[in-house]
Backbone as JSON, one array per atom type, in Angstrom:
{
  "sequence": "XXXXXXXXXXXXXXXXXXXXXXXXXXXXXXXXXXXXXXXXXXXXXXXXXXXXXXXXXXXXXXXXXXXXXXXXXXXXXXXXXXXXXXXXXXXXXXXXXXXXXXXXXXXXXXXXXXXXXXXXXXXXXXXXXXXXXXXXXXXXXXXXXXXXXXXXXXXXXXXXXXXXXXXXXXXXXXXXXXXXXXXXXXXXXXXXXXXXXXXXXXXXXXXXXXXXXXXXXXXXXXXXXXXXXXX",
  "N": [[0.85, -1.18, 0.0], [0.32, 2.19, -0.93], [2.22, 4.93, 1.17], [0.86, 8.04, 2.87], [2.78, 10.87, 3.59], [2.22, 13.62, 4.99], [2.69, 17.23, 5.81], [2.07, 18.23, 8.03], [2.82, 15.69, 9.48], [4.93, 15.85, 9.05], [6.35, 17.76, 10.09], [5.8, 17.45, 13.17], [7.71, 15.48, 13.3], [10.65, 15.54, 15.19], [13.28, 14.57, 14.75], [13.33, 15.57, 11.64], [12.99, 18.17, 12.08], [15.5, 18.89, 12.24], [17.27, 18.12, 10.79], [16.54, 19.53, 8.85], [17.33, 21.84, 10.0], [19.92, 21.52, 10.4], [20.98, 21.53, 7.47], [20.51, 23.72, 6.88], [22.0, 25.48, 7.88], [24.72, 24.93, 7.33], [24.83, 25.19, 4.85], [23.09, 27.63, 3.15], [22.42, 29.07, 1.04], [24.72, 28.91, -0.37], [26.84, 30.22, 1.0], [27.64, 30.44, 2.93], [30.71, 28.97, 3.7], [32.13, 30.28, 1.51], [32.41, 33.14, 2.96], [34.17, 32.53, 4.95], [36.71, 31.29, 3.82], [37.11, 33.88, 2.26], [37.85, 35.61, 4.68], [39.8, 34.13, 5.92], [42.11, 34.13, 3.55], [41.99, 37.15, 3.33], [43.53, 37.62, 6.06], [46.13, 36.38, 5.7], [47.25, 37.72, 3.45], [47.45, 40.16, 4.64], [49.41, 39.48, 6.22], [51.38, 38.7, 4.87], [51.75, 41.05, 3.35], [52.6, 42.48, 5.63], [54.95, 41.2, 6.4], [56.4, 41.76, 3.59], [57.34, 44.28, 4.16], [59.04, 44.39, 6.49], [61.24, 43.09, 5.52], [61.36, 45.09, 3.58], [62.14, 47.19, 4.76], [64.51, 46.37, 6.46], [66.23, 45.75, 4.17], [66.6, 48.23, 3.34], [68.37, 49.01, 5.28], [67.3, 51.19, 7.56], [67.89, 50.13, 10.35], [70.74, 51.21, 11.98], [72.44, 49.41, 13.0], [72.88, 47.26, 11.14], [75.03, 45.07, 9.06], [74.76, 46.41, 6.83], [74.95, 49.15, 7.27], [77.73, 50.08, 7.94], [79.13, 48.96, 6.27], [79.03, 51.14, 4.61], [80.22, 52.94, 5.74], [82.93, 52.73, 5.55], [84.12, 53.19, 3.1], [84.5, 55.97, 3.83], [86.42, 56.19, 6.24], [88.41, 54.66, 4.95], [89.22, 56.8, 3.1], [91.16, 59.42, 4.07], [93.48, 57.64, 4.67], [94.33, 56.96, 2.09], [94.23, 59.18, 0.77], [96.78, 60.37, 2.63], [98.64, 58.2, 1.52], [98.98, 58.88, -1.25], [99.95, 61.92, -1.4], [102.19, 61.57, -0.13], [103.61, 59.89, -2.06], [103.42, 61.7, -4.32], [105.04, 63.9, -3.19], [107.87, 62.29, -2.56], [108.18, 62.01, -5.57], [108.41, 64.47, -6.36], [110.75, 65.29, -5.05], [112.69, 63.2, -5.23], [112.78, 64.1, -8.02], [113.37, 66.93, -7.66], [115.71, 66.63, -6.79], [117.7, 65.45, -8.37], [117.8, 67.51, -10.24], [118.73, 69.27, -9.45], [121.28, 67.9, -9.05], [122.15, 67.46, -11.94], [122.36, 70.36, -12.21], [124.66, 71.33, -10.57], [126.13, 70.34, -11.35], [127.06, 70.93, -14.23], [127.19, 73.69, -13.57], [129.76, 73.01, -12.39], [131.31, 72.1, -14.28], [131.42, 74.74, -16.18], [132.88, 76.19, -14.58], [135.04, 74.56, -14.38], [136.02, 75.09, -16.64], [136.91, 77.59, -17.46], [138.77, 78.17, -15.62], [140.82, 75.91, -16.45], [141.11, 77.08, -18.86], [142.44, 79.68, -18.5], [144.48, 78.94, -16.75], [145.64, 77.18, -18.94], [146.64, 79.53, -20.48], [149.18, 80.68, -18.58], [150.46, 78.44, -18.35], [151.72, 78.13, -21.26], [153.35, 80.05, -21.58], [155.86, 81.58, -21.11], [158.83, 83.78, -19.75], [162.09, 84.42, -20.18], [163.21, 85.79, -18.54], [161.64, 86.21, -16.02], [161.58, 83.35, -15.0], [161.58, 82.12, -12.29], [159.17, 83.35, -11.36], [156.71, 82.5, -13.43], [157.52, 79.87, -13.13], [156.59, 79.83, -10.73], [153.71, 80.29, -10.55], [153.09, 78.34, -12.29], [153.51, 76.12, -11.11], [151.51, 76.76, -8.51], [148.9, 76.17, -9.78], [148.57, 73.77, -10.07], [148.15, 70.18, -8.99], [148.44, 67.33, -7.45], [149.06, 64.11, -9.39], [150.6, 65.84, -12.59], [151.38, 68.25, -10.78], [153.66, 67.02, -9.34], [155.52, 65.85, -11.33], [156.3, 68.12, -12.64], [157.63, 69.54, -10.76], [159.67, 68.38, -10.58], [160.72, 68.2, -12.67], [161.57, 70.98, -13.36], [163.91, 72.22, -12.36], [165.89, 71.35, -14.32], [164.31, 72.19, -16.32], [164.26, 75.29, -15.69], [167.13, 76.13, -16.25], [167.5, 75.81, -19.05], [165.9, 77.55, -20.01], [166.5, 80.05, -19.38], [169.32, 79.91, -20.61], [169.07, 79.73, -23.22], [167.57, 82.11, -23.91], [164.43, 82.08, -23.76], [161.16, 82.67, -24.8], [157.41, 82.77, -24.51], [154.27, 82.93, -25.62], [150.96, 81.93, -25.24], [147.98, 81.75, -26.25], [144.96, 80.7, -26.07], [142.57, 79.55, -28.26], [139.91, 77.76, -28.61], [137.89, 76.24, -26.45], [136.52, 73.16, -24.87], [133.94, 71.03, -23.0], [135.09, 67.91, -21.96], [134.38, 65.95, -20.47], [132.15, 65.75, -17.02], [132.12, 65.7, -13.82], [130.97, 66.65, -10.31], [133.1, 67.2, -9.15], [135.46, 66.7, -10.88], [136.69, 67.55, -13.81], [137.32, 67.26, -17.34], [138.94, 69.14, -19.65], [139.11, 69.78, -22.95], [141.78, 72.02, -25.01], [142.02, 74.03, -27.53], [145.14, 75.57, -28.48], [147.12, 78.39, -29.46], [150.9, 79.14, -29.63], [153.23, 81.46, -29.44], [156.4, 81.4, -30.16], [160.01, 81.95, -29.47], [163.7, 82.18, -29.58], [167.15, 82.44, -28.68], [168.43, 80.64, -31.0], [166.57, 81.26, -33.01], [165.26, 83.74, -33.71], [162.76, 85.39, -34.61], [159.67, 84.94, -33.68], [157.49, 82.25, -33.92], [154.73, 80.18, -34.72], [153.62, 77.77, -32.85], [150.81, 75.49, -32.73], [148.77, 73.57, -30.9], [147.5, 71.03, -29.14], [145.38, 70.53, -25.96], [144.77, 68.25, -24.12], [143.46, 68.65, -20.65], [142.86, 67.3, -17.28], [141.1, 68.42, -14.91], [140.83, 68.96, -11.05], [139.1, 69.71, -8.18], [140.22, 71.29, -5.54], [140.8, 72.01, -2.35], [139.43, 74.05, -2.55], [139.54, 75.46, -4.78], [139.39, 75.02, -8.58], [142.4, 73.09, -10.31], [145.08, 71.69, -12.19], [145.42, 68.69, -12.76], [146.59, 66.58, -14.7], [147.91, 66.86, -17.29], [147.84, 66.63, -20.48], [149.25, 65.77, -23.94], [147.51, 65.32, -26.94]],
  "CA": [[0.0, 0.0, 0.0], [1.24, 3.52, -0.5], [1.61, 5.67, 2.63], [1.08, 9.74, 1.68], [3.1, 11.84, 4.9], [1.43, 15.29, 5.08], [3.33, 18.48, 5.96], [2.18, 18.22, 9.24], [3.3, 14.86, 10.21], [6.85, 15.56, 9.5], [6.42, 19.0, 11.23], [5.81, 16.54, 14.26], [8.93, 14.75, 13.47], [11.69, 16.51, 15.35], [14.36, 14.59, 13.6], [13.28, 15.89, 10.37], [13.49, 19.67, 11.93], [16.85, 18.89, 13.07], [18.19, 17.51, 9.86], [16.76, 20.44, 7.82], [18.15, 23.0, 10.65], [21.48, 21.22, 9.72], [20.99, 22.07, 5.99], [20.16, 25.45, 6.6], [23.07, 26.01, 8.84], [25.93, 24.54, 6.28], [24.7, 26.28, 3.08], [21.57, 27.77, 2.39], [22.61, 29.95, -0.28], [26.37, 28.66, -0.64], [27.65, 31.54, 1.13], [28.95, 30.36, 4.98], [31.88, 28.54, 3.22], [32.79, 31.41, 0.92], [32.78, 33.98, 3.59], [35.16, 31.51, 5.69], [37.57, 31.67, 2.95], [37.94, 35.24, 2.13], [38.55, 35.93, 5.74], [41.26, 33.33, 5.95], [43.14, 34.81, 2.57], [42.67, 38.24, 3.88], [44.46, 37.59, 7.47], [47.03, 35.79, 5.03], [47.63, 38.62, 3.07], [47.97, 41.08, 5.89], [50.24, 38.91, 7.04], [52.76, 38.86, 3.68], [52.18, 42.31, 3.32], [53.59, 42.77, 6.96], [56.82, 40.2, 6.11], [57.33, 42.14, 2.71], [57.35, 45.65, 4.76], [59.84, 44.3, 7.14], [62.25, 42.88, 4.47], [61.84, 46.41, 2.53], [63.01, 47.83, 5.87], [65.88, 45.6, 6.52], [67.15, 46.24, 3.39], [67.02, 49.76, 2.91], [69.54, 49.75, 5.8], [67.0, 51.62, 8.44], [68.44, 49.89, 11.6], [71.59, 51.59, 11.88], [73.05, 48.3, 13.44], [72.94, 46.38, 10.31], [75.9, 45.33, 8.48], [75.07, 48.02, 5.58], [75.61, 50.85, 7.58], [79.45, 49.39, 8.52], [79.9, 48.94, 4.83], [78.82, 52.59, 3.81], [81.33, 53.92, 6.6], [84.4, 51.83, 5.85], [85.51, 53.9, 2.02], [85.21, 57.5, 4.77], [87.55, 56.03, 7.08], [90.03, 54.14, 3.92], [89.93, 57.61, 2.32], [92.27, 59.98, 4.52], [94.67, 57.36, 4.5], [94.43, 56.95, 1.0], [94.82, 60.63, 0.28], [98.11, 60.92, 2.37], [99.7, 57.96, 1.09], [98.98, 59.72, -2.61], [100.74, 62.94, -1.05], [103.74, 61.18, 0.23], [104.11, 59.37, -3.2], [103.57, 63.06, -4.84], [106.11, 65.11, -2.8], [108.99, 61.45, -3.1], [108.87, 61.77, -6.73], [109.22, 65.7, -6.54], [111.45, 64.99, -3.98], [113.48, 63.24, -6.45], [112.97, 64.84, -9.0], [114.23, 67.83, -7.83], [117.28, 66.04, -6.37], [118.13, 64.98, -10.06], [117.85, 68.71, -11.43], [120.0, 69.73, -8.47], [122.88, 67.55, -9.37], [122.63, 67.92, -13.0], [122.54, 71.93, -12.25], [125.65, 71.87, -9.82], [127.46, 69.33, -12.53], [126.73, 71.93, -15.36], [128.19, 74.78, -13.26], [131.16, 72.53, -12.14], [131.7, 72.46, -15.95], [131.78, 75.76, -16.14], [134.17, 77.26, -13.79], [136.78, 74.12, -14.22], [136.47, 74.94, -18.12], [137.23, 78.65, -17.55], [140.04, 77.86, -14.76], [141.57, 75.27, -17.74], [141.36, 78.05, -19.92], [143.43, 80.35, -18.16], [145.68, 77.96, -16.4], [146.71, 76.67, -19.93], [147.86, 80.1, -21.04], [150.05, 80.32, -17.42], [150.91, 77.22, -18.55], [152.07, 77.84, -22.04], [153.43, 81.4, -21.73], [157.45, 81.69, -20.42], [159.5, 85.15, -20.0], [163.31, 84.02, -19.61], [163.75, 87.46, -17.41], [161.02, 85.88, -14.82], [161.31, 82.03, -14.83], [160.97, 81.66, -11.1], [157.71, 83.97, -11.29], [156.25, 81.95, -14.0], [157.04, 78.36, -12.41], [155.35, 79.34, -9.13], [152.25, 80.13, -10.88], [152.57, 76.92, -12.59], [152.82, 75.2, -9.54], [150.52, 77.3, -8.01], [147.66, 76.14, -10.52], [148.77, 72.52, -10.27], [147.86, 69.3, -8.35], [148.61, 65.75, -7.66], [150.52, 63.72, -10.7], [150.93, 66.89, -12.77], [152.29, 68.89, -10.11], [155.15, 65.91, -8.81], [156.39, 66.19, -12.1], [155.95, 69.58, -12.85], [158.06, 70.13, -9.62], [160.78, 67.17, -10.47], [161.83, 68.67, -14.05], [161.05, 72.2, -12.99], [165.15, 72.77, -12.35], [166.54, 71.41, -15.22], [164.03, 73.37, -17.43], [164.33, 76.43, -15.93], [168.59, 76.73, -16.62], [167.71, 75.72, -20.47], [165.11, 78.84, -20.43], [167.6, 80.98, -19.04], [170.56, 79.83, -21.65], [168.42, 80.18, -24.86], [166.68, 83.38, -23.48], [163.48, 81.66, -24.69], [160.16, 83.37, -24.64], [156.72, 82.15, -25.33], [153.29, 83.51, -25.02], [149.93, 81.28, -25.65], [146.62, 82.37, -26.71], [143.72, 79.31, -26.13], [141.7, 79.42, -29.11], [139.01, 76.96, -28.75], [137.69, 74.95, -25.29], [135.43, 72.27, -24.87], [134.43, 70.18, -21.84], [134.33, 66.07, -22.74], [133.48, 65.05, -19.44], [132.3, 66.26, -16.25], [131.55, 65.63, -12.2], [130.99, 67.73, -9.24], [134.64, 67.38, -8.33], [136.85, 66.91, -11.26], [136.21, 67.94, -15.17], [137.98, 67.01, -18.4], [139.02, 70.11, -20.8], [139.9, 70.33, -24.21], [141.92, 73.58, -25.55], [142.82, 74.26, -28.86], [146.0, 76.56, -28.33], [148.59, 79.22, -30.39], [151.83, 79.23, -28.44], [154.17, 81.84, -30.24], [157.58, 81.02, -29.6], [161.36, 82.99, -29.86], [164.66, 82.02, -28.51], [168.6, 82.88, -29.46], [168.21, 80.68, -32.16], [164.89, 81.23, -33.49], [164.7, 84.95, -33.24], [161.54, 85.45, -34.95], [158.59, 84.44, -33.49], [157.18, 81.12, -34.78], [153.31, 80.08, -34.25], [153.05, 76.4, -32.75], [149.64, 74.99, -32.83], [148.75, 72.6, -29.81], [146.08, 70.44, -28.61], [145.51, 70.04, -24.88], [143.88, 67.59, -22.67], [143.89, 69.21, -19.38], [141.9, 67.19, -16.33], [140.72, 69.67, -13.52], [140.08, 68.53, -10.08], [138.13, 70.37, -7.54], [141.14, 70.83, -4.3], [141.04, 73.12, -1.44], [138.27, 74.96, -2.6], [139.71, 75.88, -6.47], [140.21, 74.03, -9.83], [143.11, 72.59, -10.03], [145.65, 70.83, -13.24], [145.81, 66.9, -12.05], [146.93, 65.86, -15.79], [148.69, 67.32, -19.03], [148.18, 65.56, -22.2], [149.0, 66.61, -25.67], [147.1, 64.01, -27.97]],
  "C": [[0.89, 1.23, 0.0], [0.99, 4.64, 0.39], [2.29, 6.89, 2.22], [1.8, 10.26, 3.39], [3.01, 13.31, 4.44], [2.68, 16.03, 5.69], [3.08, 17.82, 7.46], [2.94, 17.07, 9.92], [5.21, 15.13, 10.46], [6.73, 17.23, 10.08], [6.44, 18.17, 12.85], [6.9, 15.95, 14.47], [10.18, 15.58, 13.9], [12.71, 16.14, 14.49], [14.54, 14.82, 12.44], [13.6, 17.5, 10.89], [14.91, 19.75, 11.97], [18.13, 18.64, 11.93], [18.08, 18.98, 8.88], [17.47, 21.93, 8.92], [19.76, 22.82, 10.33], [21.84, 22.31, 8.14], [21.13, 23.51, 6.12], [21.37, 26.19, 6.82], [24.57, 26.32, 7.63], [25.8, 25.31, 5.18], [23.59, 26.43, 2.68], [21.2, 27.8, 1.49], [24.03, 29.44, -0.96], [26.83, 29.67, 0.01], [28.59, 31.53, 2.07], [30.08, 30.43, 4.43], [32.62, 29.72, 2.61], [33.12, 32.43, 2.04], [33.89, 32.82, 4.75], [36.47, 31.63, 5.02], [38.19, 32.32, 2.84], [38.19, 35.83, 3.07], [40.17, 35.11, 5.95], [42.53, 34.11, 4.66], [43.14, 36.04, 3.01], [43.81, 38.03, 4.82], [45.65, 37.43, 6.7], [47.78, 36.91, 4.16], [48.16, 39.82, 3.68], [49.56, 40.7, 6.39], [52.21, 39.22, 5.91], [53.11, 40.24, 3.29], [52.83, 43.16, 4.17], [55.01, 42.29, 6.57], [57.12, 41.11, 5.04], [57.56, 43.6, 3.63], [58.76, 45.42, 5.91], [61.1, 44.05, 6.89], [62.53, 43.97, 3.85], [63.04, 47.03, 3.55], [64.64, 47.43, 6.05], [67.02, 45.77, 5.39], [67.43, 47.33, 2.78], [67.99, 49.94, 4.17], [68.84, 50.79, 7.3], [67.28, 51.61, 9.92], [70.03, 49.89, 10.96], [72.77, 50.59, 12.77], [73.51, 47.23, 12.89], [74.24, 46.39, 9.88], [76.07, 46.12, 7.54], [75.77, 48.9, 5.91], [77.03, 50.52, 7.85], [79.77, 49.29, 7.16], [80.19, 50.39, 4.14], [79.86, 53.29, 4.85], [82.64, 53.51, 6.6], [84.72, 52.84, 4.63], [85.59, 55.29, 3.08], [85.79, 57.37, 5.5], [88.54, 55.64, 6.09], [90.65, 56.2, 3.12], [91.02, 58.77, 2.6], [93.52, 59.55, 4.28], [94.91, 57.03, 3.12], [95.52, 58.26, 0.22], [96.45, 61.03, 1.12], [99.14, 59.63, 1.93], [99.84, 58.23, -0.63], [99.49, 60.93, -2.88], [102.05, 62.29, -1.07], [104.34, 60.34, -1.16], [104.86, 60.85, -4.09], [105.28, 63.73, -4.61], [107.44, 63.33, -2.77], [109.09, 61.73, -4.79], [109.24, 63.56, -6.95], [110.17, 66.22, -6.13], [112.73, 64.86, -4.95], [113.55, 63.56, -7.4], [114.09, 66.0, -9.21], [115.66, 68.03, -7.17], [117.78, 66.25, -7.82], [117.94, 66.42, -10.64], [118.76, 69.73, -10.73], [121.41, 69.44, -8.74], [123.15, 67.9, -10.87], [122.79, 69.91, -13.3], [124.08, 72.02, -11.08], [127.05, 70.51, -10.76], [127.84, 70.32, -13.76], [127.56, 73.3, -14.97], [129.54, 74.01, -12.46], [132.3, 72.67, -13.63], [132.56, 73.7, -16.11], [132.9, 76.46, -15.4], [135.19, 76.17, -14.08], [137.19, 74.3, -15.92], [137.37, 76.68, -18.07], [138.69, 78.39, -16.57], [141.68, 76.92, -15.66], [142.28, 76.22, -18.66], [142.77, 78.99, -19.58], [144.5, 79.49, -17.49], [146.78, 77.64, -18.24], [147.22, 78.0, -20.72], [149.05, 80.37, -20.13], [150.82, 79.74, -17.93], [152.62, 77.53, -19.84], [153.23, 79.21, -22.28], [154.8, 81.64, -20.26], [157.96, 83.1, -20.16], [161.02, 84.44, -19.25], [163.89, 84.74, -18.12], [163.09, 86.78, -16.0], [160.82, 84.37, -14.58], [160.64, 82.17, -13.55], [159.69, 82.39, -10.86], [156.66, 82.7, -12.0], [156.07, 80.01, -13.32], [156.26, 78.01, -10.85], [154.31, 79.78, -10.0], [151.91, 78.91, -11.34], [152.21, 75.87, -11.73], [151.99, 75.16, -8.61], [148.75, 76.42, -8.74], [147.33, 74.15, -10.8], [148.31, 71.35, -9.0], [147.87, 67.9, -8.64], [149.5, 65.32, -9.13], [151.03, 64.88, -11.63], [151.94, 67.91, -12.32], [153.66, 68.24, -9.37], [155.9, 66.6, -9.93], [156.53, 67.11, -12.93], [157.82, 69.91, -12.36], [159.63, 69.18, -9.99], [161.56, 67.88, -11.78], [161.61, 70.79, -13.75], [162.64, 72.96, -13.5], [165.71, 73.14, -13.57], [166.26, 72.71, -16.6], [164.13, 74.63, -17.23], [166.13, 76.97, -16.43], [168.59, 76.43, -18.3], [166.89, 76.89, -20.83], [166.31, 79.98, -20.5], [168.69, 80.94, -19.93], [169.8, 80.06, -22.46], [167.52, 81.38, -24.89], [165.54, 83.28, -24.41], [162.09, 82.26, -24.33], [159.24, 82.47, -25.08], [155.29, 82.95, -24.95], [151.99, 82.79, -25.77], [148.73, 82.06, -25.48], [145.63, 80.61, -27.08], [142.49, 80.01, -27.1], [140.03, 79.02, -29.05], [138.86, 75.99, -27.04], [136.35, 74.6, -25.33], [135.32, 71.54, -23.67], [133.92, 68.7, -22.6], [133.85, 65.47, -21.41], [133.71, 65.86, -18.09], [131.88, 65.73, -14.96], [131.59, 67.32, -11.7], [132.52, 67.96, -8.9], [135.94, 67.17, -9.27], [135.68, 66.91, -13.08], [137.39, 67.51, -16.07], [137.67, 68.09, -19.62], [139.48, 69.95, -22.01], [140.1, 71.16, -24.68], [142.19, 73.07, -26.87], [144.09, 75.98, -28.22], [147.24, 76.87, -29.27], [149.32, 79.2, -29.53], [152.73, 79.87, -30.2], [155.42, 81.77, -29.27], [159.57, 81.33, -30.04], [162.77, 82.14, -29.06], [165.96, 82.41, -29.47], [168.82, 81.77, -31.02], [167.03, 80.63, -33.38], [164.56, 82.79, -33.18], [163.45, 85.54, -33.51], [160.44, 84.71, -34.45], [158.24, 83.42, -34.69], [155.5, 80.87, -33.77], [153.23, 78.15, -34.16], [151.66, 76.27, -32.33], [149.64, 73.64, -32.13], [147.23, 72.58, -29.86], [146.17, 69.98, -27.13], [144.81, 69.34, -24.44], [144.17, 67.82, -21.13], [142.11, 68.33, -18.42], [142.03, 68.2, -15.04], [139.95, 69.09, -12.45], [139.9, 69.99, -8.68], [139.07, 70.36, -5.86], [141.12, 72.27, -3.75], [140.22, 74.49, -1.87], [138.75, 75.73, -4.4], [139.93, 74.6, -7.12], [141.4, 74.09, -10.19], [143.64, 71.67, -11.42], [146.22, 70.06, -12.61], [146.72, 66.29, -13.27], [147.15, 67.0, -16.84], [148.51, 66.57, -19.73], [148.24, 66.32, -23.22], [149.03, 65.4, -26.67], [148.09, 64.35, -29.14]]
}
């Protein structure tokens, strides 16, 4: 037989209110669940948008405790000492520098005065008067030093009693000087020199033509003839 249940009977039935109070509860519309959801992904989002805000922080360097800030203050402490060991390089090479323009400027005027001292020494030198030997051989000796002046001083005698017998004259004129090599303390001259020359048999003046190598050293505070050569 088929049995009809009316509205009312299952209104009577509590476990039928109880099942559809369930239903109602869980999803009427679909909506509980959804709103369950988009609360949970909000909080979640709050949450990442907090962590990325704390990471921005951290790495912009804001806590002045971080290792950044210790990195950004280490080149303003390297650079003082930077800058004076880029001074002290500076002023060593001007240092030396102007060492090196010192010596070649007090080599240059060593030049100079032992070429002019050469100069005149070798007419001294070359330039006799029979009447004044002993005048003439102290200047020579006067102008002389070391090997030069030994044997300057060793034939000195003999030559002056052959001046004196041939009543020989001479008088030099330095043409041409050059320096070939120089220091602070001794120089190398080259003259070109006229030496006119007379004696009892040679009464006329005669014009010899010489070449000197005269070294000049630097003694007792003047230049000084160390060496004679005639290439």
């Amino acid at each position: 037989m088929l049995s009809v249940t009316s509205e009312k009977d299952t209104d009577k039935d509590p476990r039928m209110n109880a099942v559809n109070a369930v239903d109602t509860e869980v999803d009427p519309d679909g909506d509980t669940d959804t709103s369950v959801e988009d609360a949970d992904s909000a909080e979640g989002a709050e949450e990442s948008d907090a962590g990325t805000d704390e990471i921005t922080d951290e790495a912009a360097g804001e806590d002045p405790d971080t290792d950044g800030a210790v990195t950004v203050r280490r080149p303003r402490r390297l650079l003082p000492g930077a800058l004076a060991v880029a001074l002290i390089a500076a002023l060593a090479g001007a240092g030396f520098l102007g060492w090196k323009l010192w010596q070649q400027d007090q080599v240059a005027r060593a030049g100079e005065q032992a070429q002019q001292a050469a100069v005149a020494y070798a007419q001294v030198l070359t330039s006799i008067d029979s009447n004044k030997v002993d005048d003439n051989f102290a200047q020579v000796l006067d102008g002389a030093t070391g090997e030069f002046k030994d044997m300057y001083s060793q034939s000195s005698m003999q030559l002056r009693q052959l001046l004196i017998d041939n009543k020989a004259s001479a008088h030099g004129v330095v043409l041409e000087s050059a320096v070939q090599s120089a220091t602070r303390n001794k120089v190398v001259v080259l003259l070109f020199v006229d030496q006119s020359v007379s004696n009892t048999n040679v009464p006329d003046p005669r014009i010899d033509r010489s070449r000197i190598k005269m070294t000049m050293e630097y003694v007792d505070g003047r230049w000084r003839a160390s060496k004679v050569e005639l290439p």
